[in-house]
C-alpha positions as CSV (number, residue, x, y, z in Angstrom):
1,X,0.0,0.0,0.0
2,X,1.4,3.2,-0.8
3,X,1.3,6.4,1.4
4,X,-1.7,8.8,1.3
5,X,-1.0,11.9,-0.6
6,X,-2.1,15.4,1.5
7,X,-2.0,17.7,-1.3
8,X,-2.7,17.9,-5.4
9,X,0.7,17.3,-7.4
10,X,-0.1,19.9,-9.8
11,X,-2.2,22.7,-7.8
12,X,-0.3,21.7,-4.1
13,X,-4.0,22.3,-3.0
14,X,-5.5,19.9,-0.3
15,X,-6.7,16.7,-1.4
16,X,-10.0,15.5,-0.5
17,X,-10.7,11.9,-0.4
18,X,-13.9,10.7,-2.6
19,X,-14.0,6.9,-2.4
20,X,-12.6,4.6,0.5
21,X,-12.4,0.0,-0.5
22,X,-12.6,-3.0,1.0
23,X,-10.6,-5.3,-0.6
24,X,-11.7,-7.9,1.7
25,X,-15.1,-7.6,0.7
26,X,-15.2,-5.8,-2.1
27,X,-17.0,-2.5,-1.2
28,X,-16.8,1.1,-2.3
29,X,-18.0,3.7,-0.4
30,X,-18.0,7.4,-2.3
31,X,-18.6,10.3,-1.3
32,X,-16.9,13.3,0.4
33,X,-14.4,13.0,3.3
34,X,-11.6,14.8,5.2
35,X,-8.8,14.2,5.9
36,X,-8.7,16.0,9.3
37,X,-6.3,18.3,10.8
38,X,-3.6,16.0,11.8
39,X,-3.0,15.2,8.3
40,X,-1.4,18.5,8.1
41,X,1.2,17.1,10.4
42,X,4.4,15.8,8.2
43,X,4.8,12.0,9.3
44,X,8.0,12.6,11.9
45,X,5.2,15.3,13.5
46,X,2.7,12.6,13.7
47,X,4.8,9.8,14.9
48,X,5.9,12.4,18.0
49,X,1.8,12.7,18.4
50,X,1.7,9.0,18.7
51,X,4.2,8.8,21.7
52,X,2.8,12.2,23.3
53,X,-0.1,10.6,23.6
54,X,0.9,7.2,24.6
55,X,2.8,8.9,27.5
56,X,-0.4,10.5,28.1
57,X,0.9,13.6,27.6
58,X,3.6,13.2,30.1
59,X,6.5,15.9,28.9
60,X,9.0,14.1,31.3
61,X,8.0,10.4,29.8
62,X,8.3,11.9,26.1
63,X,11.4,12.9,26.9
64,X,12.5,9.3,27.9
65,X,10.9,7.4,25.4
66,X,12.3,9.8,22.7
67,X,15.7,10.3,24.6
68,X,15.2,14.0,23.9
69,X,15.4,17.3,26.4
70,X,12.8,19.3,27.8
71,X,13.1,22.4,25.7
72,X,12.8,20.0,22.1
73,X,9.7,18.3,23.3
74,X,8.6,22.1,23.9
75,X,9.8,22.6,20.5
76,X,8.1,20.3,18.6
77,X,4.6,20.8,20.4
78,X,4.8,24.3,19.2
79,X,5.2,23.5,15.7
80,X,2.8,20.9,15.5
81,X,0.2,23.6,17.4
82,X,1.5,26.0,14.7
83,X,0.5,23.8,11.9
84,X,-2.9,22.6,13.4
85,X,-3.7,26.5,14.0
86,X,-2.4,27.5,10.6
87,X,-4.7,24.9,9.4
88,X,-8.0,26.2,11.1
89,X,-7.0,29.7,10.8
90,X,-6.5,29.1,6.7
91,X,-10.1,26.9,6.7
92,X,-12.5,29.6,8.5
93,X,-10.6,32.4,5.9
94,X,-11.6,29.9,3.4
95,X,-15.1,29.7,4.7
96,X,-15.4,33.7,5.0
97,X,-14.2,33.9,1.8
98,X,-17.2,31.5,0.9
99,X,-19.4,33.4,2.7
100,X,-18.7,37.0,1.0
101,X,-18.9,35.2,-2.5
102,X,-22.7,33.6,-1.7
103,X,-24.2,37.1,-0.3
104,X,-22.6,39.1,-3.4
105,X,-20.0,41.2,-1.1
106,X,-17.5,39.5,-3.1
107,X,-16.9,38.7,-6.7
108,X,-15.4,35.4,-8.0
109,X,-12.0,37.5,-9.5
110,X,-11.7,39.7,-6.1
111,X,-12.3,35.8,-3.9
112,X,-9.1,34.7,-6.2
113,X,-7.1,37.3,-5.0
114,X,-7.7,36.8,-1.2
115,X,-6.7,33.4,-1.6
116,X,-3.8,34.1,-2.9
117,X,-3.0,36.5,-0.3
118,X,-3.6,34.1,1.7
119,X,-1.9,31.2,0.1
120,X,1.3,33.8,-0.2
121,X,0.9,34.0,-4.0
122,X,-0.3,37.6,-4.9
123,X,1.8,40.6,-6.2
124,X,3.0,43.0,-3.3
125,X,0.9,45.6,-5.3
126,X,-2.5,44.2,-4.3
């Protein structure tokens, strides 16, 4: 089995997941599905989830089972609270965004533009 992909190789947009099989017994299900916010999380971020959690949040047992210090188990919390709040900052923009566009405050063209604001890919000039 190969590894999920997060985001579109040609757009680097989030993927959404349409269709999940059973190759046991042979069922499809489609439809629409997320992927959640800790699929954000690169797969070194997750794993140190996995463990965080397993010590039951426990800084000082991360720290053994990980053979790491205090201040890089701070570390790494703090990015992976960076991503997950990037992530739900970036979705309710998107959802604003959404919003404006359905009660005509916004046009499709100016909606394009805050995204790529957002996304880091307008001119300085807008």
């Amino acid at each position: 089995m190969s590894k999920r992909l997060k985001k579109c190789p040609v757009c680097n947009l989030d993927l959404e997941i349409k269709e999940y099989y059973c190759r046991d017994c042979d069922v499809t299900i489609r439809g629409s599905f997320s992927q959640g916010d800790l699929s954000a999380l690169s797969l070194a971020q997750q794993e140190f989830v996995k463990v965080f959690l397993m010590a039951q949040g426990s800084i000082k047992e991360v720290e053994k089972r990980l053979k790491i210090s205090y201040p890089t188990v701070k570390s790494r919390l703090s990015e992976i609270t960076d991503v997950i709040g990037e992530r739900d900052q970036e979705h309710a923009d998107m959802t604003d965004i959404l919003s404006n566009i359905e009660g005509g405050e916004l046009t499709v063209e100016q909606a394009i533009e805050h995204i790529k604001k957002f996304k880091g890919e307008a001119d300085d000039n807008l």
